[in-house]
N, C-alpha and C positions, 0 to 999 in steps of 0.2 A: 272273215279275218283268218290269217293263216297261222299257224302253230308259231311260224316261226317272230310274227308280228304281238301276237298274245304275251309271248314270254319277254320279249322286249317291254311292255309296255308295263307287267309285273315288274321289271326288274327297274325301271323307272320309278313304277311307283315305289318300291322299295327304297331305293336312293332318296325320291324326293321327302320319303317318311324318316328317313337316315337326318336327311341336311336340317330338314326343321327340327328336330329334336337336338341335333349340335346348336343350329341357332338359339333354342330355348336356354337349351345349357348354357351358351357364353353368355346370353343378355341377360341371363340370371346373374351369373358369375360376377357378368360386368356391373348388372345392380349393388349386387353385394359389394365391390370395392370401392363403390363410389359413397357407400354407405360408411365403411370402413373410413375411408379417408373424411367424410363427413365428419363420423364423430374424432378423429386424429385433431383435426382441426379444433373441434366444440374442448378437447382436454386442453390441447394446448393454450387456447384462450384462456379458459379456468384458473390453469396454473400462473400465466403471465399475471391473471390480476391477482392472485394469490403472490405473485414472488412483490409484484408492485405496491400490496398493503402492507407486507412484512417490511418492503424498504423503508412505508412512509411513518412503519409504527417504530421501527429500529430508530429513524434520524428523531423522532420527537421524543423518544428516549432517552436517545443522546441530550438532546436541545433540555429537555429538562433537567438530566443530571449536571450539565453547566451549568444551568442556572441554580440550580439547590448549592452548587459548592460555591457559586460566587456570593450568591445568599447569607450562608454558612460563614465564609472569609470577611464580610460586611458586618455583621453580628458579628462575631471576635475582636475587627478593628473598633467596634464601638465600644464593648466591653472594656478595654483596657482603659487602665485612668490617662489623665491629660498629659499629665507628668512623666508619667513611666515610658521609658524605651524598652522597646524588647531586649536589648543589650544590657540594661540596669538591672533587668530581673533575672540574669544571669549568676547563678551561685556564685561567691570567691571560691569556692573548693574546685569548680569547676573549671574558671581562668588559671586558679595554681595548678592545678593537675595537665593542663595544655603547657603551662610555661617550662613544665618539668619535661614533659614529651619530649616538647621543642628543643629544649639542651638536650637532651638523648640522642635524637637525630643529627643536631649540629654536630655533638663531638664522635658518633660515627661515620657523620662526612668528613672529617679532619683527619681520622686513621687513616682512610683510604685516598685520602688527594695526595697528591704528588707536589712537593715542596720546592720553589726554583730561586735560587741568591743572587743574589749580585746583579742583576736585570735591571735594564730599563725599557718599561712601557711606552711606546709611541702610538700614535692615532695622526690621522691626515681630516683634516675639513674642508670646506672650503672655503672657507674662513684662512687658513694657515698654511695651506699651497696653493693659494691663488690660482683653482680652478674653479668654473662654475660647470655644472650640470651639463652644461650644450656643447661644451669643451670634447675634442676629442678623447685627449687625456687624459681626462674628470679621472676613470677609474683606477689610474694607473698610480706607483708609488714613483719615488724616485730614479727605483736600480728597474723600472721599467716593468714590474710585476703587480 
């Protein structure tokens, strides 16, 4: 074999010692991601039926606290006597103290409205311009507005 046949065949095997050790490296590599994304998957299951126990312990939650207040509102309508309205067991100081309000507000609405004389109110029906609904004219007044 010739010198120059030897050192080719060195440097082959070099290369071929090169490539397989690249090839270990990725199929390592490539084990590892698939690993990786293995366990990506294995969390995210986890969590989903984690987020899906918290939904189903959140609505039975809910579902109970409606039913405790309607419970709660059941028990009070029975408590009360036969007789009694809620509106009866209403203090008078309480209806007086509203009735006095109620004048306080009307006669600061009365300072501020705007007072008009001598007027008269008119209104259209159909009853009293002899239009019905399907009438073209139905919305119109007389002076055509």
């Amino acid at each position: 074999m010739s010198q120059r046949s030897e050192k080719y065949a060195r440097d082959m095997g070099r290369r071929l010692d090169r490539l397989e050790t690249t090839m270990t490296d990725v199929l390592g590599e490539t084990a590892g991601v698939w690993e990786l994304r293995r366990n990506a998957a294995n969390r995210a299951r986890r969590e989903a039926r984690r987020a899906d126990r918290w939904r189903c312990t959140a609505w039975l939650a809910i579902t109970a606290l409606v039913l405790s207040l309607c419970l709660t509102l059941k028990v009070k309508a029975d408590a009360a006597p036969v007789g009694e309205s809620p509106i009866e067991s209403i203090p008078i100081v309480a209806v007086a103290q509203e009735d006095f309000e109620n004048e306080k507000i009307e006669a600061a609405l009365l300072e501020c409205a705007n007072v008009i004389e001598d007027c008269t109110v008119t209104w259209y029906t159909s009853d009293t311009c002899n239009k019905q609904p399907g009438d073209p004219a139905y919305p119109r007044t007389a002076v055509g507005i």
